[in-house]
N, C-alpha and C positions, 0 to 999 in steps of 0.2 A: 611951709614949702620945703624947708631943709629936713623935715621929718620924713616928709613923701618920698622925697629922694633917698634919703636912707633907708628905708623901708622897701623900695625899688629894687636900690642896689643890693639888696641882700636876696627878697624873692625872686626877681626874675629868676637870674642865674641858678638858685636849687630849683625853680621851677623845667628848666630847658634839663639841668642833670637828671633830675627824677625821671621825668619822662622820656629820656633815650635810654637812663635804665631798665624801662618796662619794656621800651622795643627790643633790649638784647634778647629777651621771649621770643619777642614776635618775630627777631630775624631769624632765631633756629625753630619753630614752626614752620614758617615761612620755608624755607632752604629745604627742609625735611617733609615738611606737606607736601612740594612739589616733585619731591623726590622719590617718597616712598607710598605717600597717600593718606588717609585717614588712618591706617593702622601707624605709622609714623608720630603722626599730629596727637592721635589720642597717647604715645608710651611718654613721650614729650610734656606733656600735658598731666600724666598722672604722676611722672616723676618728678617735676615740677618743687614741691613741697621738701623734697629734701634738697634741693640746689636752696630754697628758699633759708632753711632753717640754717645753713651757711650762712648766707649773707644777715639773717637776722640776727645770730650772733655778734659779727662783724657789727651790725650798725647799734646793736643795745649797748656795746663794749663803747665803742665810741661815743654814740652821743650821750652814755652815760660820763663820760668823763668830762666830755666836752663843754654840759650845762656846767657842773661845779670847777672847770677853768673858767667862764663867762665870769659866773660870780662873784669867784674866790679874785679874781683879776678886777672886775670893777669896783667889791670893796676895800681893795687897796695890799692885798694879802698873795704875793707875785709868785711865793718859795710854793703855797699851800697850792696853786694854780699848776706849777709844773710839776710837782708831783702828782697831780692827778695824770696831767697829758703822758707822764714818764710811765705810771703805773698801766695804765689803756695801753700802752707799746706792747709788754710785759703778759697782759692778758689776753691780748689779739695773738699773740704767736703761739702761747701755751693752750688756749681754744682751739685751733688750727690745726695743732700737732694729735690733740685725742679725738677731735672732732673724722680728720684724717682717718686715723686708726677706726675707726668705732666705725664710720660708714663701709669704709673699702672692705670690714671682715664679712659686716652687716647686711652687708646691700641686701641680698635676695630676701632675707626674712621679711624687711623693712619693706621691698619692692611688694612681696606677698600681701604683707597687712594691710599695704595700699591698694588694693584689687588688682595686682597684676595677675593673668595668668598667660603662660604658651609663648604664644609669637609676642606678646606684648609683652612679656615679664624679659625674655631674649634680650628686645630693644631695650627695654629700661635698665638692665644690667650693663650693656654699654654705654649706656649715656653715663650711668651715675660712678660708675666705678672709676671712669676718668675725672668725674667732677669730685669725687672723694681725695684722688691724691692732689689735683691744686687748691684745695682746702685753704694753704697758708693764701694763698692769691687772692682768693673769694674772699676771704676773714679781712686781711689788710684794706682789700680796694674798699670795701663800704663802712672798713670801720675808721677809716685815715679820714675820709673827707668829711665828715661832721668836726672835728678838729682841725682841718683849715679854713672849715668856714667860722671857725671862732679865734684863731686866729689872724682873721681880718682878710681872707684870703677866700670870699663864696665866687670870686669872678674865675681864677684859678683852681677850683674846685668842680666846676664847669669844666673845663680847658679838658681836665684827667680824665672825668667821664665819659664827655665828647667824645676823647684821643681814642678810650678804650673800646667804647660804638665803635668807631670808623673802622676800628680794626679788625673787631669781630665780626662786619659785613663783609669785608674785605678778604678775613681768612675762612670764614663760612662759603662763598663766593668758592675758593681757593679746593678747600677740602670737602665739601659736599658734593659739589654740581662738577668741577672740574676733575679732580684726583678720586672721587667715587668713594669716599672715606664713611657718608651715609651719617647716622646718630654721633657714631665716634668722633668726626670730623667736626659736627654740632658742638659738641664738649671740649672738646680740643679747643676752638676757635673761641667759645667763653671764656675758658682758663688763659687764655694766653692775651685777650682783652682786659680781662681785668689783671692781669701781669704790668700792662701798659700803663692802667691806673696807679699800681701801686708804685711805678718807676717816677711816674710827673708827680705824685703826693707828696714824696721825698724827697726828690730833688728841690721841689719849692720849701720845704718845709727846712732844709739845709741852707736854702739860699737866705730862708727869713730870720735863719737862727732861730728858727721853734721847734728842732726836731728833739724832743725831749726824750731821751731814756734814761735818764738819774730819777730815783724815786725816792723817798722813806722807807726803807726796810721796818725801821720803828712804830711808824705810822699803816704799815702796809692795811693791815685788818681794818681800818676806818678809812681807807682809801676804796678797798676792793667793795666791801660793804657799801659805801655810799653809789660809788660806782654803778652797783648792780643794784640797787633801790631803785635810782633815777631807769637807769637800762632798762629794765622789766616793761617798761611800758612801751619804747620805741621797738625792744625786739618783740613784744607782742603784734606792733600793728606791721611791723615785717612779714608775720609770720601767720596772724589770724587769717588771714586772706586766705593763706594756702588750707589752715585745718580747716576752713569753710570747704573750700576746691574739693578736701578728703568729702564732707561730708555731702557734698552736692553731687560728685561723683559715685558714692557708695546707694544714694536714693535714686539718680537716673539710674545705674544699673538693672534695678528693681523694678522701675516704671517705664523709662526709655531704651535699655539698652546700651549698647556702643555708639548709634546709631547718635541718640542723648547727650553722651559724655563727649562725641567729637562736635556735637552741635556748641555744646559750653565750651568745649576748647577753642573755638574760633571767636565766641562771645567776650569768654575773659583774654583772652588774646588783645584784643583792642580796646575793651572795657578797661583794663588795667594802666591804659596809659593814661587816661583821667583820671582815676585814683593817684596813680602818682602822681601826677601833677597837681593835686589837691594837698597830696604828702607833702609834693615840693615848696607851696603856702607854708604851711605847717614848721618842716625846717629850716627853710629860712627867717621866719621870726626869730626862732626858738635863741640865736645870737642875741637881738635887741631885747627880747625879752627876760630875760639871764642876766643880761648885762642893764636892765633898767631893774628887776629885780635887787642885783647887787646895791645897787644905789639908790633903794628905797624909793624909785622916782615913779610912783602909783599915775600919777596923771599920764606921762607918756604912753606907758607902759597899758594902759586900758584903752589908749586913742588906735595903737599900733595893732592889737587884738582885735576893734570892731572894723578897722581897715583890712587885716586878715580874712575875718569873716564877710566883710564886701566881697573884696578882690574874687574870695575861693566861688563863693557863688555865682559871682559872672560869669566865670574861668568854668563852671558847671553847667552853668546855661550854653552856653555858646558850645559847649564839646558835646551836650544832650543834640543841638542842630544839626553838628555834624554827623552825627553817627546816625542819626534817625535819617538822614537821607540816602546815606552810603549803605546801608541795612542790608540791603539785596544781593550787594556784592563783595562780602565779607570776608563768606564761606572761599568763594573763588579765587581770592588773597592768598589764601593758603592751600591750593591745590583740592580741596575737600568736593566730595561727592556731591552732586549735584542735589541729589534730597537733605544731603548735613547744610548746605547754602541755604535751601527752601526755609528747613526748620528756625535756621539763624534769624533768617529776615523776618520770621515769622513771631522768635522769644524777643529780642532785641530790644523793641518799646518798654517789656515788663521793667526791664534792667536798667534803661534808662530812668525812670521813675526816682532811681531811687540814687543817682548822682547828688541833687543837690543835698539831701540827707546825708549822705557821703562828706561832702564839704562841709557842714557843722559839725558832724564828730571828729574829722580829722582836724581839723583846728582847735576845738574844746581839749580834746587830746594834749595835743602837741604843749596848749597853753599851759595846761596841767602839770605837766613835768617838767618844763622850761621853769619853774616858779617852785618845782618842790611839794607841788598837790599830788604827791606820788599815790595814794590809794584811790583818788579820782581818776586818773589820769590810768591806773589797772583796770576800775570799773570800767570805764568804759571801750580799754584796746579789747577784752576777754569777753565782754557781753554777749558780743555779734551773734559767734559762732554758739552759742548756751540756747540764745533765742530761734536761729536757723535752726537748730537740733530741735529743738520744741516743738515748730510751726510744723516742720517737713515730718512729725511723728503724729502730728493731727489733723491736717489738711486733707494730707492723701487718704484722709479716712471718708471724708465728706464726700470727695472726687477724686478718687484713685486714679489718676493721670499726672503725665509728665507736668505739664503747664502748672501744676502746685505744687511743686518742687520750685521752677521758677518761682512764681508770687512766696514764696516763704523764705525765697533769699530774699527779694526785695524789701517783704513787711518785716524781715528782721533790721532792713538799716534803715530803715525805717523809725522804728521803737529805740534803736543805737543814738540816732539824733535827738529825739523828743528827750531822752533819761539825760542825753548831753546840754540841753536848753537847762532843763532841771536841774542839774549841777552846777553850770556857771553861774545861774541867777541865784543860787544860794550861798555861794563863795563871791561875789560881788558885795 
């Protein structure tokens, strides 16, 4: 019983953060659909991937540091532990600063390769050029809280995210719809939510006496190296989402149109918050698992994983019911045209399908790198988007229509979970 409960008290909570993380999406959709329309929802939507590759940054950094504090802390080893947490200070702000630079010079090439063009490329030049300079904000907020939840701290890790949602509906609300501020006001209102986040991460982390910025200088190169061995895999599943979004977006083009791309943007809009909340499974073990790792304590440590793998799937099923009934009135959440609704209600089932799949890899994932299965734990965050490219290059050869573009995202997370069954049962 005292397992369940700890195992609780650590899921819930990343569970409730992940998932108003994904709504910070949905509120500037939302705000912006109603405001401007599907040309809105879709620059939103295609710009997306680089706001992402921010935050995946941020959370590779972190919870790359984060697992080997778990560790290095439960094996007994306290000095080796806070210079990891000191070193992840160190590389979230130095990320930030070129990340910064490199977008804001960048944006329109970057906007271009992603299909933007005309009125859409306009809007997505406003959104992204204000989300390039709070770079340092984005980087900190999602790379701080995998490091308070390993230092004992997933209830108040909760608390930041929350804080920083309320805020961002609050100042979306403010400069959208009220001051007329339009995409800009969208960006704006992100940046200065996760501002929020990173003001409550620090201040708890001051109050816990965990806020570590002394590192190893000596050690730095086996700090930063290990660092981003474990990283690679959480900033991939940050991130694979979005280079799917590229590729899913780049084939409707060709089969659907805009028509297409704003039907998916209302899809992964909501679809997205299941995933995280599968994510949110996933990082909240990733604490007990680290720290049962550290201590050799194999029996826990595999009771805690197939409890993972319950929980997510329920947590899959039960969001599959919901959305399969809500289907119809999606589109209309977000201001979208009354045929982009139709089409919604219409892909919505294919996409469902492939949830609980979704729940086995992001758990198999998560376990992965929590334990140091670092090239496992690669295979399968990079797979996704390898096999999506595949399917969407031979389906629409069979039946050149939109709707197999759908089915080839689905049958790709699909083949993502089966290769993930396959891997744990051979590492067991």
């Amino acid at each position: 019983m005292h397992h369940e409960r700890t195992f609780f008290k650590y899921v819930i909570p990343s569970i409730i953060a992940f998932a108003l993380s994904g709504v910070y999406a949905i509120i500037d959709g939302f705000f912006v659909g109603n405001t401007i329309g599907d040309m809105g929802l879709s620059a939103i939507n295609m710009a997306y991937p680089v706001v992402a590759l921010i935050q995946a940054v941020g959370t590779g950094i972190g919870m790359g540091a984060a697992v080997y504090y778990a560790i290095h802390l439960a094996s007994g080893d306290k000095e080796t532990a806070e210079n990891f947490a000191g070193m992840a200070w160190w590389l979230l702000i130095l990320s930030s600063i070129i990340l910064s630079f490199i977008l804001y010079l960048f944006a329109m090439p970057l906007l271009k390769t992603l299909g933007m063009q005309k009125e859409l490329l306009r809007y997505g030049m406003d959104y992204i050029q204000i989300i390039a300079l709070g770079a340092l904000l984005q980087v900190l907020g999602t790379g701080l809280i995998p490091l308070m939840r390993n230092y004992g701290g997933s209830f108040m890790a909760m608390i930041a995210m929350v804080s920083g949602f309320i805020t961002n509906i609050a100042l979306d609300y403010l400069f959208v719809w009220q001051m007329g501020y339009g995409i800009k006001g969208a960006a704006l209102a992100t940046i200065i939510g996760q501002g929020v986040t990173v003001f409550i991460a620090i201040t708890d982390s001051l109050y816990k006496h965990c806020f570590y910025i002394k590192t190893s200088l000596s050690r730095a190169p086996y700090l930063i190296k290990s660092i981003c061995k474990v990283g690679l895999a959480p900033f991939g599943l940050a991130l694979t989402p979005n280079i799917s979004l590229v590729i899913i977006n780049k084939f409707s083009m060709l089969y659907g149109g805009e028509i297409a791309i704003a039907t998916y943007a209302c899809i992964e809009y909501i679809i997205c918050i299941i995933y995280l909340v599968l994510q949110g499974v996933g990082d909240g073990i990733q604490p007990l698992l680290s720290r049962y790792y550290g201590e050799k304590n194999t029996t826990v440590l595999q009771s805690t994983r197939k409890m993972a793998y319950g929980f997510a799937l329920l947590l899959a099923f039960i969001g599959c019911i919901f959305m399969y009934l809500g289907r119809w009135h999606i589109g209309q959440l977000f201001g979208a045209s009354y045929q982009v609704n139709i089409q919604t209600g219409k892909a919505m089932p294919i996409f469902l399908l492939s949830i609980p799949f979704v729940a086995i890899t992001r758990v198999a994932t998560a376990s992965f790198y929590a334990t140091e299965k670092h090239v496992l734990s690669y295979i399968l965050t990079f797979v996704e988007p390898v096999f999506m490219f595949v399917l969407m290059l031979i389906l629409p050869l069979l039946y050149p229509e939109q709707i197999m573009i759908w089915w080839s995202t689905t049958l790709a997370r699909m083949a993502s979970a089966l290769l993930a069954i396959v891997l744990q049962k051979k590492r067991s």
